[in-house]
LOMAR-295423 format. One record per residue (C-alpha): residue number from 1; x, y, z. Coordinates in nm, 2 decimals, padded with zeros to 4 digits. Each point is the difference from the previous one (the first is absolute). Last residue first. Layout:
<pts>
(NUM,(X,Y,Z))
...
</pts>
This chain:
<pts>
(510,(-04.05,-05.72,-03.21))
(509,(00.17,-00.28,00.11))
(508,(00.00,-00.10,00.39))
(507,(00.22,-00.14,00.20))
(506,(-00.13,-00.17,00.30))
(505,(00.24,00.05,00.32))
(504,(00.15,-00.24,00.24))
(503,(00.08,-00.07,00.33))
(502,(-00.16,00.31,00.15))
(501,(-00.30,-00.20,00.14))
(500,(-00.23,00.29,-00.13))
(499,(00.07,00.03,-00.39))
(498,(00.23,00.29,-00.15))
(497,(-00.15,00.08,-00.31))
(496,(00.21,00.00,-00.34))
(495,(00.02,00.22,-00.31))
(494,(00.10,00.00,-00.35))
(493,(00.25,00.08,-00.22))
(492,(00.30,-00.25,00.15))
(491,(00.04,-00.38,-00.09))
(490,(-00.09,-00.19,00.32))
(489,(00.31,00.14,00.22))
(488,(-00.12,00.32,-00.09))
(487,(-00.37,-00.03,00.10))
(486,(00.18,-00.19,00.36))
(485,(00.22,00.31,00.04))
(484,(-00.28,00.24,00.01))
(483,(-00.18,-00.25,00.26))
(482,(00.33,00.04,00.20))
(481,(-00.06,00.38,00.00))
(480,(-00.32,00.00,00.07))
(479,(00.08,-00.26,00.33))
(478,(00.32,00.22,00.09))
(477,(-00.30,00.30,00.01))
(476,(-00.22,-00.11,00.22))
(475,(00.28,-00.14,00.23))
(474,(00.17,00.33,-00.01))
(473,(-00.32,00.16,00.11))
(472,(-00.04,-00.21,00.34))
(471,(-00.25,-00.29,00.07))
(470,(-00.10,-00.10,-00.32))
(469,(-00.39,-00.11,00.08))
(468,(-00.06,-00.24,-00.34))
(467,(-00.30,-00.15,00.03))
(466,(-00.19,00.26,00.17))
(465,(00.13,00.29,-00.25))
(464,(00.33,00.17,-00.13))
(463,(00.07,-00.10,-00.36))
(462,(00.28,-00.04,-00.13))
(461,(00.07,00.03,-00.42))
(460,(00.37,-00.08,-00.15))
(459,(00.05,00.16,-00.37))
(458,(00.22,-00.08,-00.23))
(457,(00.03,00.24,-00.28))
(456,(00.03,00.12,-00.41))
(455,(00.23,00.26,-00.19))
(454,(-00.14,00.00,-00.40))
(453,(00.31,00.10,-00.23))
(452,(-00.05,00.22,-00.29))
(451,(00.33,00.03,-00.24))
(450,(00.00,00.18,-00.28))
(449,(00.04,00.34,00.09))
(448,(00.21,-00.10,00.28))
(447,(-00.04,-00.10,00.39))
(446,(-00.42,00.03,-00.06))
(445,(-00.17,-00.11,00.30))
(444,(-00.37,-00.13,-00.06))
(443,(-00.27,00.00,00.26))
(442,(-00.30,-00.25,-00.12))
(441,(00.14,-00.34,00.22))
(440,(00.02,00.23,00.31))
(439,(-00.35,00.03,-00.01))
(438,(-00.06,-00.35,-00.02))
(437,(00.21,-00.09,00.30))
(436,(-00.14,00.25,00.20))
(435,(-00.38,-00.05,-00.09))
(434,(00.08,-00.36,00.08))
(433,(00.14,00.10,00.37))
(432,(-00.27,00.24,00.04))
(431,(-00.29,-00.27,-00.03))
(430,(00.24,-00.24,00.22))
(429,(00.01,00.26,00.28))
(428,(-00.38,00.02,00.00))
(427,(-00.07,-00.35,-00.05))
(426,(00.24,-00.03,00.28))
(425,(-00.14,00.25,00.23))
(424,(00.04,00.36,-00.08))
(423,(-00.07,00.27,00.35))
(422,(00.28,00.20,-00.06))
(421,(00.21,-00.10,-00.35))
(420,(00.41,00.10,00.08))
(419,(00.15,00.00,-00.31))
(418,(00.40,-00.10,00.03))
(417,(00.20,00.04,-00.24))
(416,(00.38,-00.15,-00.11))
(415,(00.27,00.10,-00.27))
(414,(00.25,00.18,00.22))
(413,(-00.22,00.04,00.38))
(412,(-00.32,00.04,00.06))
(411,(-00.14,00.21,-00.22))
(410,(-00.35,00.08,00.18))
(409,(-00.35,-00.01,-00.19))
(408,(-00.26,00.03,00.31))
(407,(-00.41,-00.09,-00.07))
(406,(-00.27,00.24,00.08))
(405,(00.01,00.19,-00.34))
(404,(-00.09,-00.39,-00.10))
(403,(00.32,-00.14,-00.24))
(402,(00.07,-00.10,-00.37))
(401,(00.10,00.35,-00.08))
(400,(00.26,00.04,00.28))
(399,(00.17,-00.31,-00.09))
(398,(00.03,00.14,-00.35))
(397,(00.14,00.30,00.08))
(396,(00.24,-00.13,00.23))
(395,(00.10,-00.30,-00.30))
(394,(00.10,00.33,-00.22))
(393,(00.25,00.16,00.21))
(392,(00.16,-00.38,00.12))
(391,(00.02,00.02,-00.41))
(390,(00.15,00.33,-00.05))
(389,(00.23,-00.07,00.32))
(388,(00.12,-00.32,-00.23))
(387,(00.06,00.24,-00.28))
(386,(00.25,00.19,00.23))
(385,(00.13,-00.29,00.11))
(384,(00.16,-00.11,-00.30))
(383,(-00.16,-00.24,-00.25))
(382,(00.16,-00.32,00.02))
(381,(00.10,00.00,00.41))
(380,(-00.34,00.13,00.09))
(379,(-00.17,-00.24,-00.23))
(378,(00.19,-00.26,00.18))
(377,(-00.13,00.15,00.32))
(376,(-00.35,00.01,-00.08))
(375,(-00.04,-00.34,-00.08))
(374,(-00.36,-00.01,00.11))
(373,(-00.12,00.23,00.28))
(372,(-00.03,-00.06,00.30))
(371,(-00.35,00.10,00.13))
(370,(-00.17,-00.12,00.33))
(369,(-00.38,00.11,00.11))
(368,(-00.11,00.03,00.30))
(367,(-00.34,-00.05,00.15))
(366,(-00.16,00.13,00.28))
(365,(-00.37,-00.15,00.19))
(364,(-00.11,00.16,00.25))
(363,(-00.08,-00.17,00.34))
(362,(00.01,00.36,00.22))
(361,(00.35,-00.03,00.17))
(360,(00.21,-00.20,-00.24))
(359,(-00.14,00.23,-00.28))
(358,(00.06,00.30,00.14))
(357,(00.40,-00.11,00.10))
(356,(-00.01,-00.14,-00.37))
(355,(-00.08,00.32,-00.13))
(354,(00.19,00.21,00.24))
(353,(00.34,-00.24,-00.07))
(352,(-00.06,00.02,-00.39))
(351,(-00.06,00.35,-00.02))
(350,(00.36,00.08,00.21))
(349,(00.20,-00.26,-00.18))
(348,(-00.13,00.17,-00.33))
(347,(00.10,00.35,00.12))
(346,(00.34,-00.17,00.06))
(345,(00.09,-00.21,-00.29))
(344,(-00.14,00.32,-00.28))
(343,(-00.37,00.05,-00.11))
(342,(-00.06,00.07,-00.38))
(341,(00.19,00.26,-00.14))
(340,(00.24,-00.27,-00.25))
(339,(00.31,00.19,00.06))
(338,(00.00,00.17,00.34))
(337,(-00.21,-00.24,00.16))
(336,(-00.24,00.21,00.20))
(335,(-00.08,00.08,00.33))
(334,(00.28,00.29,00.08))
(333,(-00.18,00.14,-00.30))
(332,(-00.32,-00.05,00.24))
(331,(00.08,00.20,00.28))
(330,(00.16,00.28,-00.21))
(329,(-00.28,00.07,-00.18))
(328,(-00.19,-00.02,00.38))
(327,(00.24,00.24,00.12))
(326,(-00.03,00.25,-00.29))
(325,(-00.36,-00.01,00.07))
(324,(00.07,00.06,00.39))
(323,(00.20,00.27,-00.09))
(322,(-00.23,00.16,-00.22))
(321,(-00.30,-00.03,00.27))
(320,(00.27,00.17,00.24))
(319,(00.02,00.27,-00.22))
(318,(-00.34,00.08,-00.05))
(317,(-00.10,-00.03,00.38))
(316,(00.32,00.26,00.06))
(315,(-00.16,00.22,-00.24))
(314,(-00.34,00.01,00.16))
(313,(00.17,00.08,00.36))
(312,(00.18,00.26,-00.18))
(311,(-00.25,00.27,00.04))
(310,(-00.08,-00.15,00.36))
(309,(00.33,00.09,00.10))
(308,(00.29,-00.29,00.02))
(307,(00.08,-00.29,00.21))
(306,(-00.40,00.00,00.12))
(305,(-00.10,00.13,00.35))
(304,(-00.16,-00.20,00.24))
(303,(-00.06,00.07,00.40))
(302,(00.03,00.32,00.00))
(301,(00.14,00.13,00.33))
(300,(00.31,-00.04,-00.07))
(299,(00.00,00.26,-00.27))
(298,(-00.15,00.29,00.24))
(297,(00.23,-00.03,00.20))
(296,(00.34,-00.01,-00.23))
(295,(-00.18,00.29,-00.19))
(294,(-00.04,00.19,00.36))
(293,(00.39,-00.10,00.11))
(292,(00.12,00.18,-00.35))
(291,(00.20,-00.29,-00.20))
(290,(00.18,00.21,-00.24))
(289,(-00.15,00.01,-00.30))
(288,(-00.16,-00.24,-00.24))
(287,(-00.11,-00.27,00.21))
(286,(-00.18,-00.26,-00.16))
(285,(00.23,-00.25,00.08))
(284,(00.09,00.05,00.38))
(283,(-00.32,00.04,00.11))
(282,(-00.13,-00.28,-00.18))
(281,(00.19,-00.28,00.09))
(280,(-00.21,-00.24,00.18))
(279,(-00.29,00.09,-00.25))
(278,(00.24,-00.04,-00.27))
(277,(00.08,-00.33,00.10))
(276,(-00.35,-00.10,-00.03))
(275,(-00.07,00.15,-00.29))
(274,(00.29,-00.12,-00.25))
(273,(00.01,-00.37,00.14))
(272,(-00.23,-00.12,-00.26))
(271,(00.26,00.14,-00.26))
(270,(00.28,-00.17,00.13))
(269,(-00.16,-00.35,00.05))
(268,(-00.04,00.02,-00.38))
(267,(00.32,00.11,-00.07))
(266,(00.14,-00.29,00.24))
(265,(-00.23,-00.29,-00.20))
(264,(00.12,00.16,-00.34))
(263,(00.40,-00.03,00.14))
(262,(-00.16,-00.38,00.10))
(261,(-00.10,-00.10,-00.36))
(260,(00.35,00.22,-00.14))
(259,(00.19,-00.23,00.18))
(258,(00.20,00.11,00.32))
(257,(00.38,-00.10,00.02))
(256,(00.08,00.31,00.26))
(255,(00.22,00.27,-00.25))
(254,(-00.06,-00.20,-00.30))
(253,(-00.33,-00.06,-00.03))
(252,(-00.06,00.30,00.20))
(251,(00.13,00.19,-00.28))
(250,(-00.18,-00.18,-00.30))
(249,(-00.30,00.13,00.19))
(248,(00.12,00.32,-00.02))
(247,(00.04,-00.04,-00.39))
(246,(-00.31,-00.12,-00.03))
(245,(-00.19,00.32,00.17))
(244,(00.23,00.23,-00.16))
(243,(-00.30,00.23,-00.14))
(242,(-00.30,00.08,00.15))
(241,(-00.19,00.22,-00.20))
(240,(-00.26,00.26,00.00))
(239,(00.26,00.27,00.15))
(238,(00.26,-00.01,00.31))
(237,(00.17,-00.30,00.10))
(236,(-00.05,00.03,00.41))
(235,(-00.11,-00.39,00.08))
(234,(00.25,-00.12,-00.19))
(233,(00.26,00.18,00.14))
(232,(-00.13,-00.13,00.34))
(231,(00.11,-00.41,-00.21))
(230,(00.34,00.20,-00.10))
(229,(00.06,00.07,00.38))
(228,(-00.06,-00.29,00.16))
(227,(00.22,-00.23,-00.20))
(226,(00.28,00.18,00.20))
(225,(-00.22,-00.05,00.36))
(224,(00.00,-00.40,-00.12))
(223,(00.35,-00.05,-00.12))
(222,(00.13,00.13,00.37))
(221,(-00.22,-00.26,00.12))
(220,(00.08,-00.30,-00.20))
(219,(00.36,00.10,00.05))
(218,(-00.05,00.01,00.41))
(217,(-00.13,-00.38,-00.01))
(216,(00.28,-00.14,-00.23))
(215,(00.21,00.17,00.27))
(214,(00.36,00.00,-00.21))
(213,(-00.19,00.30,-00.21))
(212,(00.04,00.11,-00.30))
(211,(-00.24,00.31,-00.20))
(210,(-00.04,-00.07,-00.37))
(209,(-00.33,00.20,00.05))
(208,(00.23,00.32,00.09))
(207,(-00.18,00.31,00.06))
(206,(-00.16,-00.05,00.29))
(205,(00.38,-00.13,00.14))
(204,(00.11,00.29,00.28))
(203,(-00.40,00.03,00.04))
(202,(00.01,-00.39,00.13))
(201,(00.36,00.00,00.14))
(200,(-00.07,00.31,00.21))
(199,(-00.33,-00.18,00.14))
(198,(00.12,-00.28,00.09))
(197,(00.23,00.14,00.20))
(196,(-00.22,00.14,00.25))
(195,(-00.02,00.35,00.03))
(194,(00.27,00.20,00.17))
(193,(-00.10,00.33,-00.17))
(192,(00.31,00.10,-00.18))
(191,(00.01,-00.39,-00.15))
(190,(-00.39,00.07,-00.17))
(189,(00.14,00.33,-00.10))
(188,(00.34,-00.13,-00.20))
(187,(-00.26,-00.28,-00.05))
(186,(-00.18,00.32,-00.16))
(185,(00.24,00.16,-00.20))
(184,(00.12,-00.30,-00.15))
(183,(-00.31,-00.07,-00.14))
(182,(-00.08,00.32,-00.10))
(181,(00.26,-00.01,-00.26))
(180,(00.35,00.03,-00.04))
(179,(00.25,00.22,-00.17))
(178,(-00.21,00.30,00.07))
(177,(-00.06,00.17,-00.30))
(176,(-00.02,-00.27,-00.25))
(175,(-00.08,-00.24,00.24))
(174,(-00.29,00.17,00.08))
(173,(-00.11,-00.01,-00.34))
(172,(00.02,-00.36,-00.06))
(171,(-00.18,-00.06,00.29))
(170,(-00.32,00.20,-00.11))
(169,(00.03,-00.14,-00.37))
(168,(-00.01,-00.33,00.19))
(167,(-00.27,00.10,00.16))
(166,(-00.21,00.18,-00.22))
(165,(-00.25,00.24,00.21))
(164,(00.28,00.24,00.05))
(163,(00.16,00.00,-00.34))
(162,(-00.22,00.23,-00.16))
(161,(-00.03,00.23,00.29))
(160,(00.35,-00.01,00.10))
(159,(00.03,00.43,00.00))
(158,(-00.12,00.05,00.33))
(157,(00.21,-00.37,00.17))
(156,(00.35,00.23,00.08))
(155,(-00.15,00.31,00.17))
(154,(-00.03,-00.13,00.34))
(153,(00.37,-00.15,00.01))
(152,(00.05,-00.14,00.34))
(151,(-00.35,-00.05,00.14))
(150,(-00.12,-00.11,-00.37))
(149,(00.28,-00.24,00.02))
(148,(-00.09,-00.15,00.31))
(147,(-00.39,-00.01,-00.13))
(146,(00.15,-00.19,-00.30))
(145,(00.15,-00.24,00.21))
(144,(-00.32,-00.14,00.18))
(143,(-00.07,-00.15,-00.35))
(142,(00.08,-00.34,00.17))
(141,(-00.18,00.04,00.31))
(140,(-00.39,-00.12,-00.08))
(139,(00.20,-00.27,-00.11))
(138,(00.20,-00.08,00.27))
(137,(-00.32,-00.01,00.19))
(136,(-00.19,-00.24,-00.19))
(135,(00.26,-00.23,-00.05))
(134,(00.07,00.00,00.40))
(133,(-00.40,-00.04,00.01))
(132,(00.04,-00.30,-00.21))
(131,(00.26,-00.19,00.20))
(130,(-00.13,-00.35,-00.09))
(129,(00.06,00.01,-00.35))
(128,(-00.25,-00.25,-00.11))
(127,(00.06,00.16,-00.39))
(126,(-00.42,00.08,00.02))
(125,(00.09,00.15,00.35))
(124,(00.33,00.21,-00.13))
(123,(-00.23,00.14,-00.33))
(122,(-00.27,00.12,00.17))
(121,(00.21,00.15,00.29))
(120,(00.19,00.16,-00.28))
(119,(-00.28,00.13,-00.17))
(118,(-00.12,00.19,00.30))
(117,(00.31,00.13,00.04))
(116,(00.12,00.09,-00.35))
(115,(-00.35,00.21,00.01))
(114,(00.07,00.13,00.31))
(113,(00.33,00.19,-00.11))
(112,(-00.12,00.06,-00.35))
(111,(-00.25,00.20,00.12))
(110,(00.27,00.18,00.20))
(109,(00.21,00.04,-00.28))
(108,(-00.30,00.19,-00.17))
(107,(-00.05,00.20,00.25))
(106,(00.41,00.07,00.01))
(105,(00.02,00.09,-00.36))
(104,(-00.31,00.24,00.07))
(103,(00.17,00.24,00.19))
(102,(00.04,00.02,00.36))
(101,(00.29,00.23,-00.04))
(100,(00.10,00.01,00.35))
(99,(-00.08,-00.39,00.05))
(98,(-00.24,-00.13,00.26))
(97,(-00.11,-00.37,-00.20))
(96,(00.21,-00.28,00.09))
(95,(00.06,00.14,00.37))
(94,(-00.38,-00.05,00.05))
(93,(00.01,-00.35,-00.05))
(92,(00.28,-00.11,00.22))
(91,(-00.27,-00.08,00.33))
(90,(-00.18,-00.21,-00.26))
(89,(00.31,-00.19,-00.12))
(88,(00.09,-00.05,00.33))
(87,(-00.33,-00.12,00.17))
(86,(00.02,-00.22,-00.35))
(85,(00.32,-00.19,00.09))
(84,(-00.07,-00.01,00.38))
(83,(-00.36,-00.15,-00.04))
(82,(00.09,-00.25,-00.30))
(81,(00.30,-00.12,00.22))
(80,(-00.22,-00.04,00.32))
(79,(-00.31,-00.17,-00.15))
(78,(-00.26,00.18,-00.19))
(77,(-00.29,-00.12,00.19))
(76,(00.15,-00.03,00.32))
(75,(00.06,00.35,-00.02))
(74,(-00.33,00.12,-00.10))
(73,(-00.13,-00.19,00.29))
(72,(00.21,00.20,00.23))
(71,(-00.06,00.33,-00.19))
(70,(-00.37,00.00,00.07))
(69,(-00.34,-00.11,-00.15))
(68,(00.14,-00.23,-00.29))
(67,(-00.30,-00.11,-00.24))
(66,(-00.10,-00.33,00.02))
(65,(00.00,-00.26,-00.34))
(64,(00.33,00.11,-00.03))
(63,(00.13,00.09,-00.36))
(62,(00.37,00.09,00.06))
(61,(00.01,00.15,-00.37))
(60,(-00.34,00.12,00.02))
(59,(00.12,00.28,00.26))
(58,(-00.09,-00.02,00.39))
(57,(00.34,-00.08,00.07))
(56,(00.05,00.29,-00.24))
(55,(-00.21,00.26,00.18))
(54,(00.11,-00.09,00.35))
(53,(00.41,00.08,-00.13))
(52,(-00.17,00.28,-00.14))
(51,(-00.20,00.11,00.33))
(50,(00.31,-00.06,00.25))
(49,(00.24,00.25,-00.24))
(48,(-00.27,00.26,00.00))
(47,(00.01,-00.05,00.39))
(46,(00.37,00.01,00.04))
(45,(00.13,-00.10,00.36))
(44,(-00.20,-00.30,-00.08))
(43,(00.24,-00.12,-00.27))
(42,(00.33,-00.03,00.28))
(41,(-00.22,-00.14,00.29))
(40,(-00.17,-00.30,-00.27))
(39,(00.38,-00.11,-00.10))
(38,(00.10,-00.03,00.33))
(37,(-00.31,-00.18,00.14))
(36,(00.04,-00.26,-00.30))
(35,(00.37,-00.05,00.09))
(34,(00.24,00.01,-00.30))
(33,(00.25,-00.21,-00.06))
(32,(00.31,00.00,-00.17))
(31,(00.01,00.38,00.07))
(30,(00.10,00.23,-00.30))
(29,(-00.35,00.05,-00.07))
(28,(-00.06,00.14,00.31))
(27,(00.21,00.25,00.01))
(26,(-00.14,00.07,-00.33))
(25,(-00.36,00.00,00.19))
(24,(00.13,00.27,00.21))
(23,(00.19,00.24,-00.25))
(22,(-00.34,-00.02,-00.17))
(21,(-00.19,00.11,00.29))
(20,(00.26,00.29,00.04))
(19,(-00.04,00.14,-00.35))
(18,(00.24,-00.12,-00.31))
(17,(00.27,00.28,-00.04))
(16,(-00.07,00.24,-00.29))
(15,(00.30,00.10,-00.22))
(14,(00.02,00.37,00.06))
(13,(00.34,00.03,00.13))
(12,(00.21,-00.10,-00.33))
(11,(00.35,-00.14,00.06))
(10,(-00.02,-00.34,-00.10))
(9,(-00.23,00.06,-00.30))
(8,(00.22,00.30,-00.07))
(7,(00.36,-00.20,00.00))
(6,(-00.18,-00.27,-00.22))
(5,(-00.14,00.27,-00.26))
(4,(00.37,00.17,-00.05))
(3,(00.15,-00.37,-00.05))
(2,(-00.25,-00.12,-00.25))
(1,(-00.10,-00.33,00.07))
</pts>
């Protein structure tokens, strides 16, 4: 960092210093362990402090069938490491907004602030991070540096207007005229303050998604409150649309191994918990000014408040129906084979285990359906493989034409399907087993211009009824399977039907 800056941060009076309750619960925090009555002595000496901690035991995310009447219970509730990390992060709150300038960069951090939070939290619980309050508050912290560097330099964020709500562009800049970033500035802060340790490594790395860690645990978490600040970015994209949704969710792929079904799942979760943690937060994010004590009154005593005014209210409601679009597209690409666009391994797993699951329990009947197809590989090694994806291509669409819109095509893995028939019997499973075969009979593949070939199969049928109660899904579909291998064994181009005593299987021509 630049020299000139570092020697003002460390020498400027006007830095605030966290309040006396919060000195107490970082005294705290430090501890080992923490006694219930000590913990309850230090947030009682601050009444506003008492009602939020209240408020969020209270909050859908606890979701207690009785409501909390007094800080005691509210405690037990939360648990002691919940209690102490967000009794601090409340009683720090104010700090992240009193600024001299209090211009609208730092509203807009602070919106940023809680949104990174919230979606934090979300994101730590659906990882099963078990310190998800410490993500929570690290990430409510990690932008604490530009308040630092307001303090220092008031003038040097009122001409970043069209970098300010981009990030990256935001870092870049500082680095340009600071040789660091916020960052730096505030674990420099974070480490000036005597907070917990944790919490300088997490803002020291929100930037880094490659972050290391020889604490398996701790990396997890510091990956979590840097993920969190692209996913609050989301959340703040100005205009009609929402852009960078998949390439976020290509982040947190990376950053904490989460697949795009669950990163739609943790959007989702995001957006429902808009309200309610704006309620808990309200004073502090609608707040345009200097907190004056008869605003901060009269905004706890409302009850609700929305994140935004109630001319954005409609706004937010548009954008959170775009993102949960964009998150069910992504939903099911992440179901689909990639070449043939029918279901892939997993998603097909998934379908299978409900259906039979449904059917075990209520007496329905399931069938399955088998599909290897017939020389496949030495056409593979004649033709080239890109003619043979042409063909695996063409067999999809023809799989999905011969089936109910009830019915599941899945590519199950090289040159096999599986259909998935809910409530076929035999007859049933037989009638689409012929319709198969013949339908695969009428697709020509054309290697050449003067070459047609016609690409055939061998397909196993299982049936789950009475007569035939397969006790586990692999079992179901080992006996399709070996009845797939019996209509090859007996000359291919056809189909066969597993019988009951699983001994032996009747092939079948069609």
């Amino acid at each position: 960092m630049n020299a000139d800056f570092l020697a003002k941060l460390q020498s400027v009076t006007n830095l605030p210093t966290p309040p006396a309750v919060a000195s107490s619960v970082i005294a705290l925090a430090q501890k080992p362990e923490v006694a219930m009555a000590d913990l309850a002595e230090a947030i009682t000496c601050d009444p506003s402090l008492t009602s939020k901690v209240m408020r969020v035991a209270n909050s859908p995310m606890y979701a207690q069938r009785r409501q909390c009447g007094n800080l005691q219970q509210a405690l037990v509730v939360l648990g002691i490491n919940a209690a102490v990390t967000l009794a601090l992060g409340f009683s720090l709150m104010p700090m992240l907004r009193r600024s001299p300038t209090e211009n609208r960069h730092l509203a807009y951090s602070w919106k940023r602030a809680v949104l990174s939070a919230v979606s934090a939290r979300v994101i730590a619980k659906r990882l099963n991070i078990r310190q998800a309050e410490d993500a929570f508050l690290a990430a409510l912290l990690q932008d604490i540096g530009i308040m630092a560097i307001d303090r220092v330099s008031p003038d040097f964020y009122q001409d970043s207007d069209s970098v300010f709500t981009q990030h990256q562009k935001l870092i870049a800049f500082e680095n340009k005229y600071l040789g660091g970033d916020h960052a730096e500035v505030g674990a420099w802060l974070i480490n000036h303050w005597a907070l917990p340790g944790y919490l300088q490594r997490a803002v020291a790395a929100s930037h880094d998604f490659d972050v290391r860690n020889e604490d398996v645990t701790q990396e997890r978490l510091l990956r979590t409150v840097a993920l969190s600040g692209p996913v609050a970015d989301l959340w703040l994209k100005e205009g009609d649309e929402v852009e960078g949704f998949t390439e976020v969710a290509d982040l947190a792929r990376d950053a904490v191994g989460m697949d795009n079904e669950t990163f739609a799942l943790v959007m989702s979760e995001i957006g429902t918990n808009i309200p309610d943690m704006a309620a808990t937060f309200k004073t502090e994010l609608l707040s345009e000014h200097d907190a004056q004590a008869i605003v901060e009154q009269a905004q706890e005593a409302l009850t609700l408040r929305n994140l935004v005014s109630i001319n954005e209210v409609a706004e937010l409601g548009k954008k959170t129906r775009q993102l949960r679009n964009l998150a069910y597209e992504l939903q099911q690409e992440n179901q689909r084979d990639a070449l043939t666009n029918v279901s892939n391994r997993g998603h097909l797993n998934d379908t299978l285990s409900k259906g039979f699951k449904h059917a075990k329990r209520f007496g329905w009947t399931l069938s399955i359906a088998f599909i290897d197809l017939d020389g496949f590989k030495q056409l593979n090694d004649q033709y080239g493989h890109q003619f043979g994806d042409d063909v695996l291509q063409r067999i999809a669409d023809c799989l999905s034409g011969a089936v109910r819109c009830t019915d599941t095509v899945g590519r199950y893995g090289g040159d096999e399907f599986v259909l998935i028939l809910p409530g076929a019997d035999e007859e049933g499973a037989e009638v689409v087993g012929d319709r198969v075969v013949n339908a695969l009979r009428e697709v020509r593949h054309d290697p050449s211009d003067n070459e047609t070939l016609i690409v055939t199969a061998s397909i196993g049928l299982a049936t789950l009824n009475e007569s035939s109660a397969f006790s586990t899904v692999a079992e179901f579909v080992a006996a399709a399977d070996k009845a797939a291998y019996a209509a090859k064994s007996a000359g291919r181009d056809q189909y066969a039907l597993y019988q009951p005593d699983g001994n032996s299987t009747l092939a079948k021509e069609a």
